[in-house]
C-alpha positions as CSV (number, residue, x, y, z in Angstrom):
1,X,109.1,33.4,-80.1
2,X,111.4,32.3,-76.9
3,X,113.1,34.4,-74.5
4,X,114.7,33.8,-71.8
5,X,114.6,35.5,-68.7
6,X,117.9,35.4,-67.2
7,X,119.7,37.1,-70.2
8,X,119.4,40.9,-70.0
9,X,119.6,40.4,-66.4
10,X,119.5,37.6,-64.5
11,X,116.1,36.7,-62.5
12,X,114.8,40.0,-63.2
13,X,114.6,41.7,-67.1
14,X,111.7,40.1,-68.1
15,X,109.5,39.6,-65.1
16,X,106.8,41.8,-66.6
17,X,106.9,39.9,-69.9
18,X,106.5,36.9,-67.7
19,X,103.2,37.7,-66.5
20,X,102.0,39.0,-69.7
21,X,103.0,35.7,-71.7
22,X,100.7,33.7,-69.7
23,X,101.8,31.0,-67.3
24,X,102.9,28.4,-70.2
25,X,104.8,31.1,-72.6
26,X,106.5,32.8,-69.9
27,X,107.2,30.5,-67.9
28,X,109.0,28.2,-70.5
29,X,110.5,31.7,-71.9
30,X,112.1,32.5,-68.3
31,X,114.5,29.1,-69.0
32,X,115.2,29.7,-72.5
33,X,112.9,27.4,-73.6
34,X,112.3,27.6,-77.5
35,X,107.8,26.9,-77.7
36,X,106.7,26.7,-81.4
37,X,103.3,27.8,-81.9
38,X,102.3,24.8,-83.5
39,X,102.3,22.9,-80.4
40,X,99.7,24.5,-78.8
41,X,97.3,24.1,-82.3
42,X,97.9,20.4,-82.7
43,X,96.0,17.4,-81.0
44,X,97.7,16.2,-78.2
45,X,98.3,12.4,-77.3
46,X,97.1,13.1,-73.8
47,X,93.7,14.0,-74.9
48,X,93.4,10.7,-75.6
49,X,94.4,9.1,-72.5
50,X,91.6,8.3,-70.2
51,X,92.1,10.1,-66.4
52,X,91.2,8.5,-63.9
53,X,88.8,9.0,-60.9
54,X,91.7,8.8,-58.2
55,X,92.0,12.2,-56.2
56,X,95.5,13.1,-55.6
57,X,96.8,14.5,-52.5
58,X,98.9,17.6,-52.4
59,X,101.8,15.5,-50.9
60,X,101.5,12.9,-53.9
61,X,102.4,15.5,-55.9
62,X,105.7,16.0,-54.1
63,X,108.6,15.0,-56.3
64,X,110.1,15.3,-59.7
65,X,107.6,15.4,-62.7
66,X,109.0,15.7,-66.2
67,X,106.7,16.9,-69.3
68,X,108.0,17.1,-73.4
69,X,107.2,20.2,-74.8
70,X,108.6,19.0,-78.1
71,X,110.5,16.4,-78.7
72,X,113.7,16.8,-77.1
73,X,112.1,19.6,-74.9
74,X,111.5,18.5,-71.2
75,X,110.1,20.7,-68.7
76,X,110.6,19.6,-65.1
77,X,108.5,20.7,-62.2
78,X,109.7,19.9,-58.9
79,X,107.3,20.5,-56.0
80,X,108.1,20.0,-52.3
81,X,106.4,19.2,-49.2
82,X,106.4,22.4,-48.0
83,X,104.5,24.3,-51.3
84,X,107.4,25.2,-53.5
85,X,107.2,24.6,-57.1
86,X,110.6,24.5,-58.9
87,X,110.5,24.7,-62.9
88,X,113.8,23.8,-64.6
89,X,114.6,23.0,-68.7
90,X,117.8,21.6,-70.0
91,X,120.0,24.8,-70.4
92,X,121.2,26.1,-73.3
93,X,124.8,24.6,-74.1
94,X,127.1,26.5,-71.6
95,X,124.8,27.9,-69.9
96,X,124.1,27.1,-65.6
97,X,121.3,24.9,-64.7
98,X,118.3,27.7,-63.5
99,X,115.3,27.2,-61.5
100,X,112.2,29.3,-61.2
101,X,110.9,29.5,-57.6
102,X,107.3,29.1,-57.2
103,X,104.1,28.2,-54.5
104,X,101.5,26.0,-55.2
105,X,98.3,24.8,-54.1
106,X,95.4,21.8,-54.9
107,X,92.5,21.4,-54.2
108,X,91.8,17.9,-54.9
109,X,87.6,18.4,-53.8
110,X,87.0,19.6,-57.7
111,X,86.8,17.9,-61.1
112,X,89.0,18.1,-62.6
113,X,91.1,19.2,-59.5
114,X,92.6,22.1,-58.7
115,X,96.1,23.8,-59.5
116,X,96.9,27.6,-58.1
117,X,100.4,28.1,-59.1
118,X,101.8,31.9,-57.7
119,X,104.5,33.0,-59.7
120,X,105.2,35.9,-57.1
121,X,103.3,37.7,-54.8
122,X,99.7,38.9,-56.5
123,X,100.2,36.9,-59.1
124,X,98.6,33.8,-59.2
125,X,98.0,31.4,-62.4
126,X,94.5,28.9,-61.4
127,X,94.5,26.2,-63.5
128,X,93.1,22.2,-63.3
129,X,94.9,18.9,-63.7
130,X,94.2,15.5,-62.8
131,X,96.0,11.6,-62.6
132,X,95.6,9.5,-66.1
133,X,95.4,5.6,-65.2
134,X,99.0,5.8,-65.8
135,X,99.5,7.6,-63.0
136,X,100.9,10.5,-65.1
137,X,99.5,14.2,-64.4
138,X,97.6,16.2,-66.9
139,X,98.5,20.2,-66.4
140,X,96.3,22.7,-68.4
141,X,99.0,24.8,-68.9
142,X,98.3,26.7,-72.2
143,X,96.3,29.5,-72.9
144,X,96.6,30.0,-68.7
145,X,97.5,33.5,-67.4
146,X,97.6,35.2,-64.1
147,X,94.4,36.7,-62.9
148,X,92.2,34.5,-66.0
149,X,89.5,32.7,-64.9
150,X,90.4,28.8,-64.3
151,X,89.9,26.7,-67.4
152,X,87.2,24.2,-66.7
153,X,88.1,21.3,-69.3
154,X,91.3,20.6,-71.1
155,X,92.5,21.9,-74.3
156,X,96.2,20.2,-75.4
157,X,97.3,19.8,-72.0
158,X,101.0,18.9,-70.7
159,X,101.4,15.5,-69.5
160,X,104.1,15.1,-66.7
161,X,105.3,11.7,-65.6
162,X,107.0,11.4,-61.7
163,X,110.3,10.8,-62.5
164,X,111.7,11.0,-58.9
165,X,110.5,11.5,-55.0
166,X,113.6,13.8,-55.3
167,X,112.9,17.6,-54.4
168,X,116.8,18.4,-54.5
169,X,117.5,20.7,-57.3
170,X,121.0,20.2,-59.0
171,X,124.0,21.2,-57.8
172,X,125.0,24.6,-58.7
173,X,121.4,25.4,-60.0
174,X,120.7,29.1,-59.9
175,X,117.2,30.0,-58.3
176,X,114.9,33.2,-59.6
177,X,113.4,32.9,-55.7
178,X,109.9,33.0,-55.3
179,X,110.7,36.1,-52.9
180,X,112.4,38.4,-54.6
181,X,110.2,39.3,-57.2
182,X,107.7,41.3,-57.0
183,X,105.2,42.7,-59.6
């Protein structure tokens, strides 16, 4: 079922597949990311993890944030100050470190609160997350898709833990920027 992205071409051969797949899919497709269909069918450990009532400001979220897939299958989002969102996945062996370049937005005033996550221009994935009492965030990433209504509870959602106040990427990392694609 996984793709990747930067194959065929890099940054560019499957940017319409991208947006079909759906945010979680695609996304994870775009950095060679293997995602069993299973995962999305059985209960998630998260659901049972009580959030918590704390708000969280768009500039708590800046930093490093790490999510398993799968076991052994880490997703990193990296968002910065100024409204970039960088995914990145461990590379396939011998393959360069690659980033997808994205914008993001909250809206911390809703429960649960607000995620807009444009993948390029026109193209924009809403979504909802909030803060466990862990301190962890809780992303309703599958099932999400650009231009579907926003999900208004959580079904399986992706748990990310701040792993770093870090928003370098690796060195060497090659970036799909936000910019150059278009739809």
């Amino acid at each position: 079922m996984g793709y990747s992205f930067f194959t065929a071409r890099p940054f560019l051969a499957s940017r319409h597949r991208l947006l079909a797949s759906g945010l979680c899919l695609g996304l994870l497709g775009t950095l060679g990311v293997t995602v069993r269909s299973h995962l999305f069918l059985s209960p998630a450990l998260a659901e049972i993890q009580t959030a918590s009532t704390k708000n969280i400001a768009a500039e708590d979220l800046v930093g490093e944030w790490q999510g398993e897939l799968t076991p052994g299958q880490d997703i990193t989002w990296i968002f910065t100050p100024d409204g970039k969102l960088y995914m990145t996945a461990t590379p396939p062996p011998n393959e360069p470190q690659r980033a997808l370049e994205m914008r993001y937005q909250v809206d911390n005033n809703t429960k649960p609160m607000s995620l807009n996550i444009d993948l390029m221009q026109g193209a924009t994935v809403m979504t909802i997350f909030d803060v466990t009492s862990e301190g962890q965030i809780r992303v309703q990433v599958a099932g999400t898709s650009p231009g579907q209504p926003r999900p208004t509870t959580f079904n399986n959602p992706t748990v990310f833990e701040k792993v770093s106040t870090s928003t370098t990427l690796p060195p060497n990392t090659e970036i799909d920027e936000f910019e150059s694609r278009s739809q």
